[in-house]
N, C-alpha and C positions, 0 to 999 in steps of 0.2 A: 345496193348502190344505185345511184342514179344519176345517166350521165349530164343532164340538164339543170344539176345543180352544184354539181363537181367544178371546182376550176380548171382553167386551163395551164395546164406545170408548164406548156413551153412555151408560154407568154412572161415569165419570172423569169427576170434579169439572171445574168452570170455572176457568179460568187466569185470572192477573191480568187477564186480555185481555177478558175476560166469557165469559157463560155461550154468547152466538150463537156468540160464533167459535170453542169449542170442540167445540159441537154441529156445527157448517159441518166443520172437521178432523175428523171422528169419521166424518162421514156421506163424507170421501172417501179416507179411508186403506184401504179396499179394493183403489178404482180405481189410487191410488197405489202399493199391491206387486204390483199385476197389470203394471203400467207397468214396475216395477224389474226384475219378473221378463224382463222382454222384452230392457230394458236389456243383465241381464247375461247373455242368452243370446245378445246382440249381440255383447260381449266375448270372445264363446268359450271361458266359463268352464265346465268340467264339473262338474254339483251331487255328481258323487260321488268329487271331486280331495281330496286330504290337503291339512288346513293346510299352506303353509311360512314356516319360522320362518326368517325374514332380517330382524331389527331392526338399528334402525342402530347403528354402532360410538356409543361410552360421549362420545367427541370428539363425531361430528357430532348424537348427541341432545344433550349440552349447548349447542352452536352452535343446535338449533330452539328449545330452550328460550331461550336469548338473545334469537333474532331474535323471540317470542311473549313478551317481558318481561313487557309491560303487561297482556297476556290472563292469564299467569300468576299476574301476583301478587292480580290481583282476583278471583279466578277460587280461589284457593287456600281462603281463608274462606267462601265459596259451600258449596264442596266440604265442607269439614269439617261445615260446619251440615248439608247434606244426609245426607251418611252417618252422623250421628248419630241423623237418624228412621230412616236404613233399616239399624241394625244389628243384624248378629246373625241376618240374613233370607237368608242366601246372596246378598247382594249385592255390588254394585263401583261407584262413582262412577269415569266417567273424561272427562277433558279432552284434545282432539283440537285439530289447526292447523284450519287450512282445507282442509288434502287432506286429513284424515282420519285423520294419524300420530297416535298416542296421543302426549300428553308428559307427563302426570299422571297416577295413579290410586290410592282409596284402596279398601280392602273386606276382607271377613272372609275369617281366613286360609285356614280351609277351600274357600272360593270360590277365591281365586286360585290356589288349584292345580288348579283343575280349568278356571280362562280360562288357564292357562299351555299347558294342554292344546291350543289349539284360537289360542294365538300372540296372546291378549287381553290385551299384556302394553306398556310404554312402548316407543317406538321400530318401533312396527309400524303399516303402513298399513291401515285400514279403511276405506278408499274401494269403491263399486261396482267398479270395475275391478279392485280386488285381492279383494273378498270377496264380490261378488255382493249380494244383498241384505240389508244387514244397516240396522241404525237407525241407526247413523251416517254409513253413507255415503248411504243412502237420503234424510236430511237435508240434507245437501249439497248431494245432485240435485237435489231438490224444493225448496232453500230454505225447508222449513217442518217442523215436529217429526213424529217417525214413530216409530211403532210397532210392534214387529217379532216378532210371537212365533211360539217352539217354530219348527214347519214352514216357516211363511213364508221362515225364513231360506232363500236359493238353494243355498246349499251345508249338505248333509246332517249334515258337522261337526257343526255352528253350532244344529239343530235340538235341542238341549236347552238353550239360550237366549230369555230373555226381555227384550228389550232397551226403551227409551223415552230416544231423543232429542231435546235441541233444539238449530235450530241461532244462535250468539251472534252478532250483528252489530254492527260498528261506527258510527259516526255519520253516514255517507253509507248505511249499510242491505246494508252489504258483510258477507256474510260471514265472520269470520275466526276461529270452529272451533266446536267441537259438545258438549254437555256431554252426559253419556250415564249414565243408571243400567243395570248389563246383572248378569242374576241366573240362577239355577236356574227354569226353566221353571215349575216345579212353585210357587215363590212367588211367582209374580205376583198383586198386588195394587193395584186398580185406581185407587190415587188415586197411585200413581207418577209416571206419566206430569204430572200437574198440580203436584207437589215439582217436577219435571226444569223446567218451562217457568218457573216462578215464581224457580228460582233461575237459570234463565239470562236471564230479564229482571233481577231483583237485579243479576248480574253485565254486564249490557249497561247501566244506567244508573249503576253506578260508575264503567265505563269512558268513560261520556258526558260525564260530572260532571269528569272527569281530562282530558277532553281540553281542554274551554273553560278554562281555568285565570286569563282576560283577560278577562271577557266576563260581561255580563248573564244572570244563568240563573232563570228562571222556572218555577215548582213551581206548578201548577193543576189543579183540579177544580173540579166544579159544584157536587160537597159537600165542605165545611169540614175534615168526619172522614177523607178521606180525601188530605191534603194529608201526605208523608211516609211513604207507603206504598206500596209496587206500582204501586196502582190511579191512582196520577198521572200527569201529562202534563207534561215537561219540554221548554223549549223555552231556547236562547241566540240568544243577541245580542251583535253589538259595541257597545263602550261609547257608538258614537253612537245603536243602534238597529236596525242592520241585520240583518237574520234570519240566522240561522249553520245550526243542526239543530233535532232534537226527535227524542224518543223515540217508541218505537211508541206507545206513548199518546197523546204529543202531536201527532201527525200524524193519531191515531184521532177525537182531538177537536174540533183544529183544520178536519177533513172536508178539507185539502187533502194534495194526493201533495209529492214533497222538489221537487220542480224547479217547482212551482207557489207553494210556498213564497220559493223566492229571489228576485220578485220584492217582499216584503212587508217590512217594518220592524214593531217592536215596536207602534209607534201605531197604525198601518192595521189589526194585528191584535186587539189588546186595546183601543183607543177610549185609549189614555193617554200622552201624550205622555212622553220620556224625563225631562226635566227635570221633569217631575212626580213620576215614580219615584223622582229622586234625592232630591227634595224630601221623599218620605212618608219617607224613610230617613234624613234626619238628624233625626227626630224622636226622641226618647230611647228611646220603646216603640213604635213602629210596630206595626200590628195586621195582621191579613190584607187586602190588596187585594180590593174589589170589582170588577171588570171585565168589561166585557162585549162578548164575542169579535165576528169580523166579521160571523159568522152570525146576530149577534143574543140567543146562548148566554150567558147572565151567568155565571161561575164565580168564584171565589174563588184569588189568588193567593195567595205568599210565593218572595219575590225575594232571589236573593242579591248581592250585587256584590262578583266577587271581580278588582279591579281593580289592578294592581301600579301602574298609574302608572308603568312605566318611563320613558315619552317625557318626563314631566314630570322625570323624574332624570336625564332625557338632559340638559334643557335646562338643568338646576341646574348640570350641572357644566361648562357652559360659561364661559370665561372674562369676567369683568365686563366688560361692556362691546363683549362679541362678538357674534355674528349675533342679528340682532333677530327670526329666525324660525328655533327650533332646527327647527321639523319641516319646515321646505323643505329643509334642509341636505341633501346626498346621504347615502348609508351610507357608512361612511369604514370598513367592514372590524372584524372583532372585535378585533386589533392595535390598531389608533386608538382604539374605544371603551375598550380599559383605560386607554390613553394619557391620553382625557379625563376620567378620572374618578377622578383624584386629588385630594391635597388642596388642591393649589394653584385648583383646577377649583372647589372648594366657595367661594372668599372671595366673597362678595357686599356686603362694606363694613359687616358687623357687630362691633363690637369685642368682644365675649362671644366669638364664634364664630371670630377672628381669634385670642385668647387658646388655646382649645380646638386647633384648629388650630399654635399654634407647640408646645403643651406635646407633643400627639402626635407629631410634626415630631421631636423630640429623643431619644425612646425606638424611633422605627423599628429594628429587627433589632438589638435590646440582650436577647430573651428576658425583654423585662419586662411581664407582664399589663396588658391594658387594659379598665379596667371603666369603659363607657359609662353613665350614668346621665341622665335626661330623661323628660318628660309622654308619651303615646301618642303616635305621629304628628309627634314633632321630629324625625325623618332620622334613626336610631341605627343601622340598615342600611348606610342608604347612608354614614355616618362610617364605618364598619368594611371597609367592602368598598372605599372611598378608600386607608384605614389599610395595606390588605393590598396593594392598588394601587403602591403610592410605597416598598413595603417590597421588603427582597431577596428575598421568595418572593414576590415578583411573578406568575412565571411556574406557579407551584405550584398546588395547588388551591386554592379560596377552596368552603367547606364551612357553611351556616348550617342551625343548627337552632333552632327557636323551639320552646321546651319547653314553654307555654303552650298547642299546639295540637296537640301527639303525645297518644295517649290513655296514661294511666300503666301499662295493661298493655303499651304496645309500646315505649315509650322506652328500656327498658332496652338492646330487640335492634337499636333502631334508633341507639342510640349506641354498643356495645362490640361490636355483628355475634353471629353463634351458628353453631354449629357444624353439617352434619348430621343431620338428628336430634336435635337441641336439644328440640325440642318439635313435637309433631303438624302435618303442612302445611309446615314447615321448607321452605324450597328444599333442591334434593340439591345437595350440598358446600357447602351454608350460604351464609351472604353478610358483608360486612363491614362493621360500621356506621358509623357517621360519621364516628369519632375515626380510626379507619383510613384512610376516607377524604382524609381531610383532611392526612394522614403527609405532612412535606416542607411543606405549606403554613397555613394559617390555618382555626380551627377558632372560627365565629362562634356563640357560645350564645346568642338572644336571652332576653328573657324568665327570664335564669337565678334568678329569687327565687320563679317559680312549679314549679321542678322539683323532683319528690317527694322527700320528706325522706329514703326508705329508699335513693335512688342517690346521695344526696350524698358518701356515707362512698367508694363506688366512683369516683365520679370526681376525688375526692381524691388516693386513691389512686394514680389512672394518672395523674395530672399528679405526683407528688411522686414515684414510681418511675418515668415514663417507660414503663410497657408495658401492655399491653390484653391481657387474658383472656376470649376471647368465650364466649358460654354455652354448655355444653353442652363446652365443651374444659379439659386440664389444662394448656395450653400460653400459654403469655404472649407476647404479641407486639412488639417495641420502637417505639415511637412517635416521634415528633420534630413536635411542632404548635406553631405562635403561639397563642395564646390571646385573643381578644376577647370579653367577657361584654357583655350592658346588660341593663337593667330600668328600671322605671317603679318598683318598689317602694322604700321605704326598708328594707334589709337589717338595719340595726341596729335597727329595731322588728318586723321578723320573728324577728331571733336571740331578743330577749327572747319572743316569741310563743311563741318557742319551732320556728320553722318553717324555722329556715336554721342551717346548724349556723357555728360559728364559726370552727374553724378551717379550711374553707373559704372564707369572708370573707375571711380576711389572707392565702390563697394566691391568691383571685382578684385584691383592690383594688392590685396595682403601682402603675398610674398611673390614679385614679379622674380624668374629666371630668365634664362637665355639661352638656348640648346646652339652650340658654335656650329656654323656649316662645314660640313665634311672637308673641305680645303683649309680651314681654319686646325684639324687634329692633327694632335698626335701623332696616335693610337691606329692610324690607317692599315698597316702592315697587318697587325693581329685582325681588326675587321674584316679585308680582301679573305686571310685564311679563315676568321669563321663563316664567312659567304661563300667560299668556294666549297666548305665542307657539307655545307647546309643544300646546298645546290645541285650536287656530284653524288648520283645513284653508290654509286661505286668508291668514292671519296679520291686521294692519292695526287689531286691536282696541285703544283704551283707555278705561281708565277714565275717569270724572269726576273733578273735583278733589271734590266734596262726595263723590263714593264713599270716595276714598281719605282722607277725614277720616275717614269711618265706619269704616273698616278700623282707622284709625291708635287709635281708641276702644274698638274690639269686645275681648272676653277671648280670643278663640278656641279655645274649649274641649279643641278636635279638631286644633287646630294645624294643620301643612300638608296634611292629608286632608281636614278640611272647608274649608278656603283653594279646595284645589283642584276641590274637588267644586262650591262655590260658584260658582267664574266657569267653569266648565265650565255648569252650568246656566244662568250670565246670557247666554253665547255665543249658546244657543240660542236662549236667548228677545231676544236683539237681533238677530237674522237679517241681514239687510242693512247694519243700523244699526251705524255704525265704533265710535260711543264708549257705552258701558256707562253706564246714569245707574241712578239712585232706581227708576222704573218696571220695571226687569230682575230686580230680586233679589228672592227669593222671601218667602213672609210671614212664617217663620221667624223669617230673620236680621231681616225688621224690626221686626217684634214686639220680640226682645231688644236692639234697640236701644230701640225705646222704654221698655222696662221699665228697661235701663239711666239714663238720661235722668232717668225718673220720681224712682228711688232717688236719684239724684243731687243733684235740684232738692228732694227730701224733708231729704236732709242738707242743703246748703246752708242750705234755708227755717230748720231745726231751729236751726243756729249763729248763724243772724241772730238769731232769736228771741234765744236764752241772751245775746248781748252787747248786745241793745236797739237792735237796728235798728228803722226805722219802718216803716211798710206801703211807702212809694214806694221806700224802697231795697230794699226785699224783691219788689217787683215786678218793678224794674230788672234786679238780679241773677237771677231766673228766664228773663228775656226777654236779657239775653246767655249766660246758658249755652245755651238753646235756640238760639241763634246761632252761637255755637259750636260747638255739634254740627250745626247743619247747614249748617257751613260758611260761612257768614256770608248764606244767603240768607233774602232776608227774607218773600220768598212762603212757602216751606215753613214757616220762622219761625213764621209769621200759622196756617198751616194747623196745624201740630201744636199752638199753647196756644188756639185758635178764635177769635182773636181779629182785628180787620181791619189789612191794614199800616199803616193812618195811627198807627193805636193804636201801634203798635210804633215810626214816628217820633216820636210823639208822647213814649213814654215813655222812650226813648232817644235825645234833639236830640243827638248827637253824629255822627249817622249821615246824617245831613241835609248 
């Protein structure tokens, strides 16, 4: 080594991590290539052996890139952002497994032909054991970012390299590869090293964020400004509560190690029970959580709940009248769950939704479009995914994309696939988008009134020709899909908008439906008990009869998500307690019952007036609406107009 050619580690900026734990990695990457170098004279590697160029055949580097899918794809836009600051510098980003194989790498052209030189190239190992001390594999060893310049490298090659890695871990804290800036000696420039570690956390809390996909996830800081940046602390949870991961941040903030953590739940941690959580979030604009950690640490959340609800769509599609507890039921195998989740599976004794149900019934495998139409949150999924259930591509794929939540720069690639080299970052040999996907089986668009006006004319197209031209190709591909569209919007006041084109409309509506909003059924009663079933470890809960009046009253804005969210919160807060009353439900939903109520007893009041009612029948009729809404009791009665019960027999002798 030599120290006159060595950079200086504590002139490199502080990592997302802070400024200590950068200066603590600064002050020991001495000790740590003096350690490597021993390492790989353990190996029996000689520092004055010739690169060898043995990358792996073009087959088994696509198989590592498969079996690294998830590191890949999030891993790919890291990448381009970073070599966009280092270009032009004789630089190279590259992305490595966990042994150390390259399986990505981007950089100026001049550069890669001189890392060609020295086997810096995809499909080659940069582990210790193959290269001696290098910053990838050095990372590896160490589990922590290294920096490798000029000399230090073990093998003499390699000493006109200037390398800075990190390494990327999964959400148990497993290593699973290394992102790597590696340049001309000669341009090293000291805030590299802190780009490398910033985008490999970037790329380690995408991959966090993908993994919980079921699960409560918590974004925290102590400051406000930095909730949505780097510098935060992510932590999941199952939808009851129970602690899942957290990011290096949030294990840095939280002050506990991961195995110390799995004894803990969201409450024990942050002071806030879970049905509170759910509670601040059916509020229209929820603001940032204030919270304050076990250590006594106040910080500042914002919480996502990305909850599919499956168990609850398990339960739905159980047959009326079936097991009173779907989540005791065993797993009956993924064969069975298609089985249950057709549309005979959906009747629940609504006549709207029976209507809906036989019209679909008659167009299965006729090749005739179905456009689902209904409020947020009336089942338009699970219709569809019934639809494709009970149809002859049953067995085929079932394909949904919700075009509402692809960003409009990717939707293109993500419905018609691209080719290699389409565009920068590209997978090699491309990928196939969804319509592809879906070839042979059912291709569910949700949301289709919110997808970009500029792809409408393209998907047009391949449903009225039948083939797919992915980008970047001259080649058209033959298709064969069912088609299931929905949306919340009215399409005929977008086309006038101007925002949906129209001859799209008349290729999509075949057989338009209507899924009725939850205030509009039935069927409500048997829905609350298979949601409460589905919901309830233990099962055994009901409602009150004065709940299920309130239910029978409510608008339900949010239809079967806030249904669901709602007795999922009352569960918890009646703990032991078998039957669910008035005391359980949050102040929310009772608040808009009272304002309902109010509005109610305003009109009423209003009409007596206009036809000359007198004060006592205007009193009367206040005191049985209020009766009625609460069900006929007459305590609560007394307690919502404040008046005493005799009052209430008094002015209603009927009830006596």
């Amino acid at each position: 080594m030599h120290p006159q050619t060595a950079p200086d580690l504590h002139s490199a900026p502080s990592s997302a991590l802070g400024a200590t734990s950068a200066n603590a990695w600064a002050d020991k990457m001495p000790l740590i290539i003096e350690t490597s170098h021993q390492r790989s004279l353990s190996y029996g590697l000689n520092p004055e052996r010739k690169p060898d160029f043995n990358p792996l055949a073009r087959g088994d580097l696509n198989a590592l890139i498969e079996q690294n899918r998830l590191l890949h794809a999030h891993a790919l836009p890291a990448m381009e952002t970073l070599y966009q600051q280092i270009i032009n510098t004789h630089n190279m980003v590259i992305l490595t497994d966990a042994n150390g194989v390259i399986v990505h790498s981007l950089g100026d052209d001049d550069f890669l032909e001189k890392a060609n030189r020295v086997a810096l190239q995809p499909g080659v190992a940069w582990s210790e054991q193959s290269r001696g001390t290098n910053a990838i594999g050095t990372a590896i060893a160490e589990r922590a970012p290294a920096l490798v310049h000029a000399d230090q490298h073990y093998l003499s090659a390699n000493h006109f390299l200037t390398c800075s890695a990190a390494p990327i871990t999964d959400h148990l804290g497993n290593v699973i590869g290394v992102l790597d800036v590696s340049g001309d000696q000669r341009s090293f420039h000291k805030h590299t090293m802190a780009l490398v570690r910033m985008s490999a956390l970037m790329i380690e809390n995408q991959l966090f964020s993908a993994t919980f996909e079921d699960a409560i996830t918590l974004h925290f800081h102590v400051r406000p400004e930095f909730i949505g940046t780097l510098m935060e602390g992510i932590a999941s949870f199952s939808p009851g509560g129970r602690f899942l991961s957290a990011n290096r941040n949030g294990l840095f903030q939280l002050g506990l190690s991961y195995a110390a953590l799995q004894s803990h739940t969201f409450s024990s941690l942050f002071g806030l029970p879970v049905s509170a959580l759910y509670e601040h979030y059916r509020t229209a604009s929820p603001g940032l959580l204030n919270l304050c950690m076990h250590n006594g640490v106040r910080v500042f959340g914002r919480a996502q709940l990305r909850l599919s609800n499956s168990v609850f769509q398990q339960a739905l599609s159980e047959p009326h009248g079936g097991p009173a507890n779907a989540a005791q039921q065993p797993n009956r195998g993924a064969g069975n769950a298609r089985r249950l989740s057709g549309l005979r599976y959906l009747r629940t004794g609504d006549p709207q939704l029976e209507l809906v149900i036989e019209k679909v019934s008659k167009v299965l495998g006729r090749d005739i479009p179905i456009m689902i139409m209904g409020e947020t949150g009336t089942g338009k999924e699970l219709l569809a995914q019934a639809i494709h259930n009970d149809s002859p591509r049953a067995m085929s794929p079932f394909v949904a994309v919700n075009c509402a939540s692809i960003p409009e720069t990717l939707i293109e690639s993500e419905l018609f696939g691209y080719e290699d080299g389409a565009f920068t970052g590209a997978r090699k040999k491309g990928a196939a988008g969804k319509i592809l996907q879906a070839n042979g089986g059912t291709l569910f668009l949700d949301e289709i009134g919110d997808m970009p006006f500029s792809l409408q004319a393209r998907l047009l197209r391949v449903l009225q020709e039948r083939m797919v031209t992915p980008l970047g190709s001259d080649k058209s591909i033959p298709v064969n899909v069912e088609l299931i569209c929905a949306t919340n919007h009215n399409l005929r006041e977008r086309m006038a908008q101007g925002l949906f084109r129209e001859d799209l409309y008349y290729r999509l509506n075949g057989l338009v439906v209507k899924l009725p909003p939850l205030r509009e059924r039935t069927d409500l009663e048997t829905v609350v008990k298979k949601i409460l079933a589905s919901e309830s470890e233990h099962g055994g809960y009901e409602i009150s009869p004065e709940i299920l009046h309130l239910f029978r009253r409510h608008k339900w804005p949010g239809n079967f998500r806030q249904l669901t969210n709602l007795l999922r919160t009352a569960i918890v807060m009646a703990g032991d307690e078998q039957e669910i009353g008035l005391r359980h439900m949050p102040d929310d939903f009772l608040d808009d019952i009272e304002q309902t109520q109010a509005m109610e007893t305003q009109t009423s009041t209003a009409q007596m007036i206009a036809t000359g009612a007198n004060l006592e029948e205007m009193e009367q009729s206040v005191i049985l609406r209020s009766l009625e809404a609460n069900g006929g009791n007459v305590s609560a009665t007394a307690r919502a107009l404040g008046v005493s019960r005799n009052t209430i027999y008094r002015k209603v002798p009927n009830l006596k």
